[in-house]
N, C-alpha and C positions, 0 to 999 in steps of 0.2 A: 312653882319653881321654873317650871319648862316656860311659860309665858313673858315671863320676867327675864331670863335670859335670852329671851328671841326678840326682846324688845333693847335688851344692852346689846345687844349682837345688832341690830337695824341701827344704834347711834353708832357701835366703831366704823359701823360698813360705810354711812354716809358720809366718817369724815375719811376712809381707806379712798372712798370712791373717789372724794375732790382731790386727793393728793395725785391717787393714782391718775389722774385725765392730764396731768404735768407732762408724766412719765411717758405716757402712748400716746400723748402728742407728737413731743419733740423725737420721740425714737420714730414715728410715723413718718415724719420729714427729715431726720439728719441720718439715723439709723443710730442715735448714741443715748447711753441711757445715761440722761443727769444726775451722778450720784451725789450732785451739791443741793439736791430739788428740796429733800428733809430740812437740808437748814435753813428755808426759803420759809417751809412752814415754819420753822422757828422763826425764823425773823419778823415773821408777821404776826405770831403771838406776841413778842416784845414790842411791835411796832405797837399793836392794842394798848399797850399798861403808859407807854409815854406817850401817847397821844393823847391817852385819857388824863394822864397829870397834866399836859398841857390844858387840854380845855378845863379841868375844875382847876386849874390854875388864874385863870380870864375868869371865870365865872364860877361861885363855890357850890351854887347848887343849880345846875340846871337841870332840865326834863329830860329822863331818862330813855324815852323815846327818843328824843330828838339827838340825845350823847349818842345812841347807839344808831340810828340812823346815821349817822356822821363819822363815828366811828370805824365801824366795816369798810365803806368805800375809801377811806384816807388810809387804812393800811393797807388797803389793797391797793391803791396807788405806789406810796412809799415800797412795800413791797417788789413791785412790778418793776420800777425804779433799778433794784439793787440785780432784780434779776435780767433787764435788757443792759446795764452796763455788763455784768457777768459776761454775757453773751458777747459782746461787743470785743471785751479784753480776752475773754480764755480761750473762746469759739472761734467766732469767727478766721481769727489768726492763723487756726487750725484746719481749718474744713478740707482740706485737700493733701493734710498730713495723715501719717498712717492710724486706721480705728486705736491702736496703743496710744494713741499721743492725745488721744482724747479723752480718753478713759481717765490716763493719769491727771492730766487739766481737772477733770470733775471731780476726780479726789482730791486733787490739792485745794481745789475751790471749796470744797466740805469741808477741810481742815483749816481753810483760813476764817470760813465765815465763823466757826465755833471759836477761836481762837479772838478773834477778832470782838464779836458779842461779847467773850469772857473778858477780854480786857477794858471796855468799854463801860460792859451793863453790871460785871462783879461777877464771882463765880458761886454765889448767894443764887438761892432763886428766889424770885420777886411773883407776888400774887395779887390776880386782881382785888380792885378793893373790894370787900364783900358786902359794904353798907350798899354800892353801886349795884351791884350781885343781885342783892335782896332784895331792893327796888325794880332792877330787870323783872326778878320774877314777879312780882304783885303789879306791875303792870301788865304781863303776859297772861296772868290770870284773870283781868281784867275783859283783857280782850278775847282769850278765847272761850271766855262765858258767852260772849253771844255765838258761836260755832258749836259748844257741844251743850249734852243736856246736864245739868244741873247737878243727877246723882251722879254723873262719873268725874266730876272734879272732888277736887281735896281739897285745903288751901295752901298744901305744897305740890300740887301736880293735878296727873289726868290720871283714871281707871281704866285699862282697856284689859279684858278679858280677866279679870284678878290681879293683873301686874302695875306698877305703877309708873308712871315716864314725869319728871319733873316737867315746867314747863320750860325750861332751860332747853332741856333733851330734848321735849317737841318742835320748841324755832330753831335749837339745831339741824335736825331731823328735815322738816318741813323748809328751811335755808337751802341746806344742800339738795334736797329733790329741784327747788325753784334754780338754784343756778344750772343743776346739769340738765335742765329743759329749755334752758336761755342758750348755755351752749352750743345744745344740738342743733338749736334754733337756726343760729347762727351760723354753725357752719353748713346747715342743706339750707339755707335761704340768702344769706347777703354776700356781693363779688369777692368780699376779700375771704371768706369761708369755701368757696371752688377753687381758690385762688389756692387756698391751704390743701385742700382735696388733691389738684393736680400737680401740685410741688410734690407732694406724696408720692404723688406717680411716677415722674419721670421730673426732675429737677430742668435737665438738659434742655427739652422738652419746650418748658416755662420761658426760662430763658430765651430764649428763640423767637416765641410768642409775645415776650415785652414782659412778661412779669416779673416784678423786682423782687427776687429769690433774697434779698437781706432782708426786704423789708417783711414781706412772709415768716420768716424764720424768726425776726426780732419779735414780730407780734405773738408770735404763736410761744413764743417763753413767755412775753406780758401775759397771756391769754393765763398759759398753766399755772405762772406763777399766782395770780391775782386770786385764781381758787385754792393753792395752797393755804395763801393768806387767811382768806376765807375761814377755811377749820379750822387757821392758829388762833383768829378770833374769837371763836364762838367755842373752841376747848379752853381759853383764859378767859371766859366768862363764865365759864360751866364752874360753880364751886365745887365739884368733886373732882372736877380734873385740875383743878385751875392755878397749881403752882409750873410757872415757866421758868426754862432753866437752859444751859446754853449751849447740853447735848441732848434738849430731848426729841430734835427733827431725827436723828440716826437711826433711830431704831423703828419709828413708827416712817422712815422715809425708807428702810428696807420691807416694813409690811405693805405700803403702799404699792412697793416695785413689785413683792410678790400678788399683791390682787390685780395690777397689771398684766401680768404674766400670767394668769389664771384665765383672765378672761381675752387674752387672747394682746398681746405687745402692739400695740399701732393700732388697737380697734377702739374707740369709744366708746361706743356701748358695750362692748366687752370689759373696757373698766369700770364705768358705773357697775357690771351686773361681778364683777369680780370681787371690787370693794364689798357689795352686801355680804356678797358668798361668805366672802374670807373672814368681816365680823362674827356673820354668824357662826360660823364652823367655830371658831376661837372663842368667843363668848358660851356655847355649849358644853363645849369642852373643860375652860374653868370651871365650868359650874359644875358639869359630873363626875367628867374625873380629876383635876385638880388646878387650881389656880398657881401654885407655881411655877408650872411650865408653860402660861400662856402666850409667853414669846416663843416658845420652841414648836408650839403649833404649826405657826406661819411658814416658817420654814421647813417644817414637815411636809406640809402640803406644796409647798414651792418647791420641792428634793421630785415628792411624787407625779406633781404635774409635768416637768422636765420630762420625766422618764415613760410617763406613758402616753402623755399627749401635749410634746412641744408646744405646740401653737395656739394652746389654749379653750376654752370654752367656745370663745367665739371667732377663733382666729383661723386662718386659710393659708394654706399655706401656699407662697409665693415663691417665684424662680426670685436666685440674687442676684441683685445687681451686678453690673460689671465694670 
């Protein structure tokens, strides 16, 4: 029982984690927390189901590798797309208007994008196809016959330690550790990642030095939004999670913000390691003491972390700006 939960607790953490890197991006550089970022992962779930009707539209049965290879990076595009115009109309406009006037911009941006999907995609919720699903998997078990031994597969999953993780859970799982190592990668190795580093710092700064403070800022929404995307893909392909709907960024875009703020607001590695945190503690918690309050978890621990240590797991605390 304990196993099995510690392994449903490592998939919510990995998708908390890619939402939250949105969050403690853009608050790293603007100081505002996007509360439009939830429907960002929503839109990138719904981007998944019509892109996928698109291509078995062109083609009726293609290789299901090759749909899901093509898949993930097109909504992560489209995606990223929705989220530098955002930025472009609500933000930017703003940057030098009072922290209020932004706040309410990213609320009205979350009430339009839900509104907006609702009128557009139906207020139906739409599910990926599961013949598509089921194929994902029996390919996944394919491949990862040659990585593990023999007796700890099923032919619905993997065995680790008595517990069971589909193989859906595992390229979820295994997706998310590979982007947030691409990430890091990224921003301690390539110019425009020091570029995002010292905007961080001192904006003014940047400025002054020649670096173009829009263009930094635009990328760095493409950057979060794109892993948003990311988990709305791979939770609409997951059939146990896999009905999409046109409030479901809200709720798990306010668990995200609290595993940001766990692990420290503007840190990165502090959100990756906050995301696990927070699955886990939450997925434990259903499990022993009850699953109807496992949204009120989050929040629990987001009330507690405020109160006894602001700044987080991994967060420092800084003089503010001026």
């Amino acid at each position: 029982m304990f196993q099995q939960q510690l392994l449903n607790g490592i998939l919510l953490g990995s998708l908390y984690a890619l939402i939250a890197l949105g969050y403690t991006m853009v608050y790293g550089i603007l100081e505002l927390i996007n509360f439009a970022h939830g429907e960002i992962y929503m839109i990138g779930a719904y981007s998944a189901i019509l892109i996928l009707a698109l291509l078995t539209s062109v083609h009726s049965s293609p290789p299901v590798f090759f749909l899901f290879l093509i898949l993930l990076p097109l909504s992560m595009i489209l995606t990223a797309s929705y989220a530098a115009t955002m930025e472009r109309i609500a933000y930017r406009p703003l940057r030098n208007a009072p922290r209020l006037s932004l706040i309410i911009s990213a609320i009205g941006m979350s009430l339009f994008f839900q509104n907006y999907v609702m009128l557009t995609q139906g207020a139906r919720d739409k599910v990926f196809p599961q013949d598509i699903a089921k194929d994902l998997s029996l390919w996944l078990s394919e491949v990862f016959q040659k990585f593990f031994p023999p007796e700890s597969l099923t032919p619905t999953g993997l065995t680790l330690f008595g517990a069971q993780l589909s193989f859906v859970d595992l390229l979820t799982i295994l997706s998310s550790i590979i982007l947030m190592v691409i990430l890091q990668l990224f921003i301690k190795r390539t110019k425009t990642g020091k570029a995002m580093r010292a905007t961080a710092q001192d904006v003014n700064m940047c400025k002054l030095v020649g670096i173009d403070v829009d263009r930094i800022i635009r990328v760095t929404f493409i950057i979060g939004s794109s892993l948003a995307a990311a988990a709305g893909v791979l939770i609409a392909a997951n059939l146990k999670y896999g009905r999409v709907h046109y409030f479901m960024g809200w709720i798990i875009g306010l668990k995200a913000f609290t595993a940001a703020v766990l692990g420290g607001i503007g840190n990165i590695p502090g959100a990756m390691v906050g995301g696990f945190v927070l699955g886990i503690i939450e997925s434990l918690a259903a499990g022993f003491i009850s699953s109807e309050y496992k949204d009120v978890y989050a929040f629990v621990i987001l009330i507690t972390v405020l109160i006894i240590k602001p700044t987080g797991l991994l967060g420092e605390r800084v003089p503010e700006k001026m």
